[in-house]
N, C-alpha and C positions, 0 to 999 in steps of 0.2 A: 511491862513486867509480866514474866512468865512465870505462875505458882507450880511447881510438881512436889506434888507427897509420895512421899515412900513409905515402906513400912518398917525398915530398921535403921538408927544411925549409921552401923557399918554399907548403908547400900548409897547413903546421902552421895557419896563424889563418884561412882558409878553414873547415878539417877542424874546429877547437871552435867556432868560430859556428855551425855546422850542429847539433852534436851538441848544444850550448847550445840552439837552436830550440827541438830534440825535447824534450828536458830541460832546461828551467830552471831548476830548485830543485837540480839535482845537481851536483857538482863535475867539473870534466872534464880527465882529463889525456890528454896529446897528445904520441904517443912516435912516433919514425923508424926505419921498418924496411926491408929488403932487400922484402918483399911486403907492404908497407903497401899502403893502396887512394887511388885519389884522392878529391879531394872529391868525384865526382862518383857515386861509386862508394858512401862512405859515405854520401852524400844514400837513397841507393836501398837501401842494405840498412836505414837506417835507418826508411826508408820502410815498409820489409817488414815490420820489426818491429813497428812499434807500430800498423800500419794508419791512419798518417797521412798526408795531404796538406799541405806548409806551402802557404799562399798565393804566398808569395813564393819558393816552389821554393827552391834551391840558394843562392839569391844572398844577400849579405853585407852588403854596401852599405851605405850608408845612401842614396843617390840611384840610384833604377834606373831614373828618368827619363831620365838622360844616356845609358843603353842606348837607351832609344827614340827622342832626340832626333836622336840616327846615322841610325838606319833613316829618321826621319822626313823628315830632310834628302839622303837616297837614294831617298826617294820610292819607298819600301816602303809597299805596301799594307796597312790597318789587316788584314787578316785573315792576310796572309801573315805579319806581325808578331806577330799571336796565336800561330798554328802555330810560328812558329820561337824565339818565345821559352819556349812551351811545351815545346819537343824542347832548345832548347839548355840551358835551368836553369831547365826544371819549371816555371814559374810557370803559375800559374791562370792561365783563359782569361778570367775577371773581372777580375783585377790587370792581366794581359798588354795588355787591352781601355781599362782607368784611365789606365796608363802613358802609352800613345799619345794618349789624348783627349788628356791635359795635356801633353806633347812638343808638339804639333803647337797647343793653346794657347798655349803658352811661346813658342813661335816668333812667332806672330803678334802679341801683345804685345809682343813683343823691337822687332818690325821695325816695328808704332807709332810704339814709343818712340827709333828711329833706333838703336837694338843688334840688327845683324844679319850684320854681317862676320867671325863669327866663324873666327877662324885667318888673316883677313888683316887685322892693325890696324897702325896707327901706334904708334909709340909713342915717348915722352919718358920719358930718365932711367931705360932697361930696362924701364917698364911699358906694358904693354899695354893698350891699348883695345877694344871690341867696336863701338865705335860711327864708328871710323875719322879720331877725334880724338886728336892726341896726349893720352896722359896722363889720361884721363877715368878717372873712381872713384866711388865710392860709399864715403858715412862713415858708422861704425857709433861710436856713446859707450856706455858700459858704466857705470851706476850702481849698483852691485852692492848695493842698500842694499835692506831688506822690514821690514816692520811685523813682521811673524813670519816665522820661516821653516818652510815648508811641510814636512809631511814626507815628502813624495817627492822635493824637490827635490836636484839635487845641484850646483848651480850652486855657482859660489864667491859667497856672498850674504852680509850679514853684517846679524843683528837693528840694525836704525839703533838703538836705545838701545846698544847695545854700543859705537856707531862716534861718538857728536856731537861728541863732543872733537875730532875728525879732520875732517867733512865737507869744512867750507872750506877743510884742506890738501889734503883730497884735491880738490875742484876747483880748486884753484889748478897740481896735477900736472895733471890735464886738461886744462888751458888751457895749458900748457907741451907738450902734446905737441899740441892739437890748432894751434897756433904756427909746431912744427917741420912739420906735415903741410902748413901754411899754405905755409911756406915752399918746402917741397918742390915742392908743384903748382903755385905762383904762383897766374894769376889766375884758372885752370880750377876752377871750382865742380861739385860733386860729381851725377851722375844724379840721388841720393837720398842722405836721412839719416835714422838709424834712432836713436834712444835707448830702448835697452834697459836689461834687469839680470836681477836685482834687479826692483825698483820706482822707477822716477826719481822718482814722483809721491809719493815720503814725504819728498825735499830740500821745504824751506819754502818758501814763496811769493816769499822774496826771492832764496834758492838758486836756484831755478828759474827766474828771470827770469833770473839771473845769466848760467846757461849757455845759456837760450834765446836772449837779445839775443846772446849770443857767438858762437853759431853763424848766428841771421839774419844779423848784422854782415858776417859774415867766410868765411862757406861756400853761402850759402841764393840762387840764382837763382830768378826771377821763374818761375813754374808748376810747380816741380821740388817732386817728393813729401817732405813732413818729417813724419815716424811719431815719435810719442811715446807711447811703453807706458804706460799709467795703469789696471795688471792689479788693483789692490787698491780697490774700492770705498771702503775704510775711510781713502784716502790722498786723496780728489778732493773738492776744494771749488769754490765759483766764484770764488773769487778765482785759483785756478790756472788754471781753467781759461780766466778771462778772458787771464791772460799765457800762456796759449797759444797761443788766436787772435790775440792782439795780435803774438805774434810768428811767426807764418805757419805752425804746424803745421795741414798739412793731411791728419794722419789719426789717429786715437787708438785703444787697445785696450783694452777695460774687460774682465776675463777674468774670470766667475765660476767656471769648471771645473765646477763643477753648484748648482743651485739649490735642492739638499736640505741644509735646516737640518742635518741628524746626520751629512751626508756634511762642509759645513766644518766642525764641530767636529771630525772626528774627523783630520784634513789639517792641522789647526792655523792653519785660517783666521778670523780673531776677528770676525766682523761676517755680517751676515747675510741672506738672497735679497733683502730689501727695501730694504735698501741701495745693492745692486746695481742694482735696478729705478729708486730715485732717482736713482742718481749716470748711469746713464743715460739719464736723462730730462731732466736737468738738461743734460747734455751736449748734448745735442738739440736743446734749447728755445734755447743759445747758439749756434746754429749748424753746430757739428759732424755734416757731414754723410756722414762715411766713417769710420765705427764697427768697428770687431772686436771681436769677443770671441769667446775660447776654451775650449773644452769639453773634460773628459776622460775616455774610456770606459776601464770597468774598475778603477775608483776603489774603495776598500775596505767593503764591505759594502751597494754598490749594486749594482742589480738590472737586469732591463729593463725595467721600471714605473715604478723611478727618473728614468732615461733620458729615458723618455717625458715624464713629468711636467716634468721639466727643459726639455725642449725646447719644451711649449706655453707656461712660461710665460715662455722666449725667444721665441718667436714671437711675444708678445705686444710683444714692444719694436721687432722687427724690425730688426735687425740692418744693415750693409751688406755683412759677412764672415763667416764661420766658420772658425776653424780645428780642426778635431778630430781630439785627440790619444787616441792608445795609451798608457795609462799605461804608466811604462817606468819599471825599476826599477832602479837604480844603487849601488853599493857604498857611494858619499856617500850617498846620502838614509837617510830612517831606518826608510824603508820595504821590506821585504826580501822580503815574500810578497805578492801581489796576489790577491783571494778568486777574482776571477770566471776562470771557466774561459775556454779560447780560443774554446769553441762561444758562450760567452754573448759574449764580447767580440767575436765576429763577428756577433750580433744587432743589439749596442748600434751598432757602426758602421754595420751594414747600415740600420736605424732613423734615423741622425742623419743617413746621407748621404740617405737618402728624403727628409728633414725641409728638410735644404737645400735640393736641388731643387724643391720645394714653396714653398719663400720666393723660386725665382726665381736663384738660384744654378748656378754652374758650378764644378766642381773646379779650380784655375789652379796648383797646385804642390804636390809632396807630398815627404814625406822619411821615413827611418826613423830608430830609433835602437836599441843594442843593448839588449837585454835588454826590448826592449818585450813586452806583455803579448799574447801568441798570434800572436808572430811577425805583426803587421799593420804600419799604417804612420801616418803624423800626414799630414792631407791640409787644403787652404788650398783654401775655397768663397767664391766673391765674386758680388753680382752685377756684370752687363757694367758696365765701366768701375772697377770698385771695386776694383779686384786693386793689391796691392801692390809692386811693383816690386822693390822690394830682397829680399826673399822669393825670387823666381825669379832675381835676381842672387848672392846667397849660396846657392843651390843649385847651380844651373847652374856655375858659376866662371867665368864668361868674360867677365869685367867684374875688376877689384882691389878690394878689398875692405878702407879704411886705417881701421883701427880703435883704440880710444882707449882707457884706465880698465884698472884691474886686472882679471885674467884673461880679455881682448880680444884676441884673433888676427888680425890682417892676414893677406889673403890676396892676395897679389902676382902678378896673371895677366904673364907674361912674354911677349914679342914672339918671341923665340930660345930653344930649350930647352936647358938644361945639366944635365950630371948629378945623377941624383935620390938617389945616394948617395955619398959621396967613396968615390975609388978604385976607383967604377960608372963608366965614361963608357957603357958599352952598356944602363944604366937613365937615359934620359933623363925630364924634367919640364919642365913650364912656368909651376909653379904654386910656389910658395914661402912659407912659413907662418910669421911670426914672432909668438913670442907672449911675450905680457907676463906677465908673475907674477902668479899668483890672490890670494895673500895681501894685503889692502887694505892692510897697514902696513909688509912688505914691499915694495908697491909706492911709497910713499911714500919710502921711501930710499932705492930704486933708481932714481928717474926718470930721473937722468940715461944709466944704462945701457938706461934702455924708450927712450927719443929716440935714441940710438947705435945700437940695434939699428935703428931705421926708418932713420938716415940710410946706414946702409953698404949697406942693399938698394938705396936711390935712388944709390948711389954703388958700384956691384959693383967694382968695379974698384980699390977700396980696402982692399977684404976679401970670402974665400969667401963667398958668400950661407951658401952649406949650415951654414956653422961657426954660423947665426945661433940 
């Protein structure tokens, strides 16, 4: 047990992210005292202690892009940028140097795709837009369902054999919420649409037509990006994939996380690197021509020769994306110690980000999460033109974000800010989080309360947002 005192309640969840960095495996309790230190102060003696540098200095975040994207749009120079985020919260002059690249990419993507007004939008029904249209969003579906579940994951996922009784109630709630969304926005069709989970690509061929034509039908504008996750090799045929070009998804993620036979077994992923090599191949050969797939360094019992080997024989397929992750270890998952050290796990990253570049790639968004493995970060490599747009829209927030399916969070970018806590009116916000219950069978009872909580954010004036 690791004590840190601070000196004000507001610095408490600062003060154990930090001490958590340094320490991972320890427990950390976080007491308030009259000569407690701030975070800024524990960053440094913790510093002292163990003779470490974190990458990401002091900061907690999981988005420390939105730090730079400030500077970026003040037209702060990349180097005075490095220096000052070096002096303000320590981060490396490598990170400091990452951050900016992808700020100042973010941006110019944004302003592409006509989202560039941020802080001056229109808005319809209290939400806001980036793109200076009333009411413009981005839809996220959440099919929480995996052939197995991983065991790092801590997603609310649920093994589809456990779930088939349910599937087709649970999208018929889907189609019930994705109805009320309908209604909400009218005829405004969303930036992008994202089908996550889970694995969407284990619903059956008719399942998946089902929701696919539901969302062409009723949300899909002519050129606008539709991402459909199909991360499990073991779930992708061609007959799905035929209804998926047939109904306009124009982008897919085939996710093997690594191509070493004894690293999926041991994650509890049941199918095997050549699978993967088919099922993307196959993808390919029907036309699919903006691919991702995702990789994770620090995986248990791999190495930096793993890595390596993983990566040539992704290189062999060629990709159009990368995203690569920090394996991050979470109280859900069932994974609670991570082998590789943070020296190796800044190899493994340093190795895959070369590997990108090398394919022709640019870093376009990055994020962290807590308890990731050697305090790094999960970063999004595309080549020009391949980047994903809802990726840099649910990072950045300045876009809404009306999401669907149990344990799915909307995120309500607001035109006006209102108090960010009841009985704060001097902590204001503009961003409003409503989230649906993770429990798939829970969710199924509650529908009508998951449609209630989105109509009274489109209707504030009916009920406090905040109580949502």
């Amino acid at each position: 047990m690791i004590n840190i005192q601070t000196d004000r309640r507001k610095n408490t969840y600062s003060a154990y992210h930090i001490a958590k960095a340094f320490f991972p495996e320890e427990e950390i309790e976080v007491t308030i005292t009259e000569n407690g230190k701030t975070p800024s102060d524990i960053y440094l003696q913790l510093r002292e202690e163990t003779g470490r540098n974190l990458p990401w200095g002091m900061l907690t975040g999981v988005r420390p892009t939105k730090l730079a994207m400030t500077k970026v749009k003040e037209q702060m120079p990349k180097e005075a940028f490095i220096e000052w985020f070096g002096k303000e919260r320590f981060v490396s002059r490598e990170k400091g140097a990452m951050a900016y690249d992808i700020a100042a990419r973010e941006l110019q993507l944004l302003k592409q795709a006509g989202i560039e007004r941020d802080g001056q939008q229109a808005s319809a029904d209290g939400m806001a837009n980036a793109a200076g249209q009333p009411g413009t969003y981005s839809l996220y579906v959440n099919i929480p369902f995996c052939p197995t579940i991983c065991t790092y994951c801590s997603f609310s996922s649920g093994a589809i054999a456990d779930y088939k009784d349910v599937i087709n109630d649970y999208l018929d709630c889907v189609f019930r919420e994705l109805d009320a969304v309908r209604k909400f926005c009218g005829i405004i069709k969303p930036t992008s649409i994202y089908i996550g989970g889970g694995t969407p690509t284990t619903l059956t061929p008719k399942q998946l037509e089902r929701l696919l034509m539901k969302l062409r039908n009723d949300f899909l504008a002519e050129g606008r990006e539709f991402t459909l996750e199909a991360g499990r090799p073991d779930t992708i045929t061609e007959e799905k994939l035929r209804i998926a070009k047939r109904c306009g998804v124009t982008r897919i993620s085939i996710n093997p996380q690594s191509m070493q036979q004894k690293t999926l077994d041991a994650i509890g992923r049941h199918h095997s690197p050549q699978q993967i090599r088919d099922a993307f191949r196959l993808a390919r050969s029907m036309g699919f021509d903006n691919i991702n797939m995702d990789l994770i360094m620090g995986l248990p019992a791999e190495d930096v020769n793993d890595v390596k080997d993983t990566l040539v024989q992704i290189g062999e397929l060629r990709p159009d994306s990368l995203t690569i992750h920090s394996l991050s270890i979470k109280r859900a998952s069932r994974i609670f110690h991570q082998t590789a050290d943070a020296q190796t796990v800044e190899q493994m990253l340093e190795t895959a980000g070369a590997f990108a570049k090398e394919l022709g790639m640019q870093p376009y968004y990055l994020y962290r999460q807590k308890g990731i493995a050697g305090n790094f970060e999960n970063t999004g490599w595309a080549l020009p033109g391949k980047e994903c747009l809802y990726n840099i829209l649910i990072m950045e927030e300045i876009e809404s974000i009306l999401a669907v399916g149990a344990g799915a969070t909307t995120k309500m970018v607001l035109q006006e800010a209102i108090p960010a806590k009841e009985g704060r009116p001097d902590k204001q916000t503009k961003l409003i989080r409503i989230r649906n219950v993770s429990d798939i069978r829970e969710y199924l009872s509650r529908i009508d309360e998951m449609i209630a909580r989105k109509e009274a954010a489109f209707h504030p004036g009916e009920k406090d947002l905040k109580k949502q």
